[in-house]
N, C-alpha and C positions, 0 to 999 in steps of 0.2 A: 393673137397669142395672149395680150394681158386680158381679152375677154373671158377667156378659155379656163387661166387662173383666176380669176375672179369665179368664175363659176363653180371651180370645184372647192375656193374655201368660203362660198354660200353652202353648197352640199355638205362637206363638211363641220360649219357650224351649226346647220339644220339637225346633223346628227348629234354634236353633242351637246343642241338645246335639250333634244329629244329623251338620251341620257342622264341630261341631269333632273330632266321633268320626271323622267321614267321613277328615279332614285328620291327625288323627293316626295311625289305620292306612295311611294312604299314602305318611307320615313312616317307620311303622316297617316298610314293605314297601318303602322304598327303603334303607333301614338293614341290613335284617335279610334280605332274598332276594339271594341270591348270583347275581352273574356268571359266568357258567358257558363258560369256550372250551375248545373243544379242534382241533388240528390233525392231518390224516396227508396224506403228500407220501413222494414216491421221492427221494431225492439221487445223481444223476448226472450227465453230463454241461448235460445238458437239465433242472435240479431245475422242479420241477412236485408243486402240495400245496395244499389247499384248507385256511383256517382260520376255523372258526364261533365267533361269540360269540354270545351268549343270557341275556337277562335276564324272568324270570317269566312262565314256560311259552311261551318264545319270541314274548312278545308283541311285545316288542323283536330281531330277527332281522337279526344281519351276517354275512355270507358271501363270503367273500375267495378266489379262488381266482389262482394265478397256476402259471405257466408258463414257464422264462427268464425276457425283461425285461419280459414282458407281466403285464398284473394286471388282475383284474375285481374291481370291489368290488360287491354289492347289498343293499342295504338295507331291511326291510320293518316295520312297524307294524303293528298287527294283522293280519299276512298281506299287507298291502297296499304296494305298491311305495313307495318313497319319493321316485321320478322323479315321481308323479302327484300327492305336494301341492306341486312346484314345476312345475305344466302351466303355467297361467298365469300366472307369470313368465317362462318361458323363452319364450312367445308372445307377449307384452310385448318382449322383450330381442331377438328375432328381427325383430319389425317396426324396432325403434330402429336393428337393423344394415341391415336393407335402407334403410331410410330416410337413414341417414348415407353410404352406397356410392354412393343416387343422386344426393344431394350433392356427393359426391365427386368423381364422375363429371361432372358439369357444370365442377366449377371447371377440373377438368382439360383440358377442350375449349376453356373459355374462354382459359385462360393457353396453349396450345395453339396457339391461332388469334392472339394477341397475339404472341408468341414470332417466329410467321412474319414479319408484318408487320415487325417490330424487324429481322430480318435481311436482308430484302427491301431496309428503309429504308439501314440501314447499309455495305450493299456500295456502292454508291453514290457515297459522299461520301469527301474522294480530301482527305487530311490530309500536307501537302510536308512541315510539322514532323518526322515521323518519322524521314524517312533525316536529317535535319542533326543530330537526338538522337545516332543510330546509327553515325552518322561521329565525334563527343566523346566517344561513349562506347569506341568502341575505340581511339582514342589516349589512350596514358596517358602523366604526365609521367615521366623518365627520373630514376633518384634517385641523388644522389654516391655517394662511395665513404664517406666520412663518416657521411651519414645511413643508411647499410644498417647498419653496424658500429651506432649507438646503435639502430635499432628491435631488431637481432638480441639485444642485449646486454639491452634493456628486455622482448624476449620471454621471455628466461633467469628474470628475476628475477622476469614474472610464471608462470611454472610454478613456480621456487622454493615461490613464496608460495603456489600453491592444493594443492601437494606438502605446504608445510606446516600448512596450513589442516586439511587430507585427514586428517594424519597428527593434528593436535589433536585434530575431531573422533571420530578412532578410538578413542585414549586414552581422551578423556572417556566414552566408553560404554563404556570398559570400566570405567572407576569406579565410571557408574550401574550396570551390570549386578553389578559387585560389591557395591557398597552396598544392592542390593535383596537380593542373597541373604542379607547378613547381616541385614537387617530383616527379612526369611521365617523367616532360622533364631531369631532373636531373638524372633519373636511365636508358633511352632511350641513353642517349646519354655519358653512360659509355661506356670504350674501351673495357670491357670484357664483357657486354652485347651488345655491337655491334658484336662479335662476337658470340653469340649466335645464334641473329638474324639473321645473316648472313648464320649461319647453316641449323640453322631451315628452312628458305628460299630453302636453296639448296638441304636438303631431300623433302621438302612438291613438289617441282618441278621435283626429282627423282622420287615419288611416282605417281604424277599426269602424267608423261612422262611412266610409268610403265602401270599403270593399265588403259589409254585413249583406248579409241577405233580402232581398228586396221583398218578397212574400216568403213566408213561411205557414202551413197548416201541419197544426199538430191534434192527434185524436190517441188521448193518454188514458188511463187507465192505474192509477198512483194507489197506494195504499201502504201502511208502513205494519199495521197489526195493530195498531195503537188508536182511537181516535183522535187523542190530545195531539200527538205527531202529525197524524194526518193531518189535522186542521192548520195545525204552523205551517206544513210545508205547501201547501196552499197558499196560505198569504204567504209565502218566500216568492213561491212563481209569479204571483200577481203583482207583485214589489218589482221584480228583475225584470219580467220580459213586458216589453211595450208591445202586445200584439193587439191587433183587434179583436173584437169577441166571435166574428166569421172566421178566425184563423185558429182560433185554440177553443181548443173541447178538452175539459177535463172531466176524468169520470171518478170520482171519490171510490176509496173501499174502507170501508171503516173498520173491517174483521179481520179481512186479511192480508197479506203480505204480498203484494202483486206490484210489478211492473210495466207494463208495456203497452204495444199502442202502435200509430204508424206518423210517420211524417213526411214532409215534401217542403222542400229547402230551394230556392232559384234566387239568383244575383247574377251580378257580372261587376267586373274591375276592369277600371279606362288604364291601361298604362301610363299616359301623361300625370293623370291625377298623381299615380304614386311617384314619379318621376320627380315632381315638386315637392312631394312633400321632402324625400329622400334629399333632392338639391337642399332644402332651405335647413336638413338637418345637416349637409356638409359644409355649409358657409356661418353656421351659427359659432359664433370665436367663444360665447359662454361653452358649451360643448364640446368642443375640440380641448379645451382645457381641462373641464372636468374628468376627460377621457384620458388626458397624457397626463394628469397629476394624479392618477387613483392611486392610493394607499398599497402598500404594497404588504 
């Protein structure tokens, strides 16, 4: 008998080594397997470029393609559309809307056919009060010479007052808008909020040094109409982007006013990496601080 139990709580634990192995390598294959996107698209008038994302041998699969203002998104799961595990909710959602239309539709017949009735009834009935209203209302009484000079005089002194209301509260914001710059420039330029920012600075540049694009080729076609412009914004690109000279082809126009060209963009992002960075920006107590004292 105690062999018997013994046996089934080895099977037992064999299972839930099994589970917990199972739950940890899924832990670290969403950790550890990279996101993988890459895009290529024309830039012209018309820009149009399709951009793929991919997570662990495309079991996860998004494919964005757009055109102008138009954009396709689709979505698949093991290959499998992702329109098809929402079939039967949207067949659900579809009966509820015909169902509410024919609703709809009735009340509107009803108040419809009430509406008639109401003005059928109304034409009818013959109200003398109206023209004796109409005859009071267009006589008006006739006002001295006296009373026009005090309304005119009382109308002066209320524009005075909302001229001077107007002009108070103009002042006052400008006080508050000055009093807030100087609580910005006063909490900016504390020694433990420069350290904050200092931080903040050096992950937002970890993160963007992390998840940039791993090759990029670009084949441009730039021209502003200007030479003088053309030539700056040449040396602007050559200043900004670190690329190699195999990756960017720029084709000058010195006449005319052109843009375009094509590109092809590919990276991948480790979720762990952003996962630290993220952790070391929720434990930093410079930041926490500078987040719950922000000037209000």
């Amino acid at each position: 008998m105690l062999h018997i139990i013994l046996t089934i709580l080895k099977i037992l634990g064999i299972i839930i080594a099994c589970i917990i192995g199972l739950l940890l390598l899924l832990i670290l294959i969403v950790l550890f397997v990279p996101i993988r996107y890459k895009a290529r698209g024309q830039i012209d008038k018309n820009h149009r470029g399709t951009l793929i994302i991919s997570w662990m041998l495309h079991i996860v699969h998004i494919r964005i393609t757009f055109q102008g203002k138009t954009q396709n998104t689709k979505i698949r799961v093991f290959g499998i559309p992702f329109d098809k595990f929402r079939f039967r909710k949207k067949s659900s959602d579809g009966f509820q809307s015909r169902k509410k239309n024919s609703e709809r539709e009735e009340l509107d017949k009803i108040q419809s056919e009430s509406g008639n009735v109401d003005e059928d009834s109304g034409q009818d009935e013959y109200k003398p009060e109206q023209i004796n209203t109409a005859k009071f209302q267009n006589s008006k009484p006739k006002l001295s010479i006296f009373e026009r000079g005090k309304s005119f005089f009382q109308n002066i002194i209320l524009k005075l007052k909302e001229i001077y209301n107007k002009l108070r509260l103009f002042f006052q914001n400008i006080n508050n808008i000055k009093q807030r710059i100087i609580n910005w420039y006063e909490y900016l330029t504390n020694e433990d909020n420069k350290k904050a920012i200092r931080f903040t600075k050096e992950q937002v540049f970890e993160l963007l040094k992390h998840i940039k694009p791993k090759k990029i080729k670009l084949n441009m076609k730039i021209g502003t109409g200007d030479p003088a412009t053309t030539g700056q914004l040449l040396g602007i690109i050559s200043m900004f982007f670190n690329i190699s000279p195999d990756g960017l082809e720029i084709e000058p126009d010195f006449e005319q006013q052109v843009f375009e060209g094509e590109y092809y963009i590919r990276g991948r992002i480790i979720v762990f990496n952003v996962l630290i960075i993220a952790l070391k920006a929720y434990r930093n107590k410079e930041l926490k601080a500078f987040i719950k004292n922000l000037p209000k």
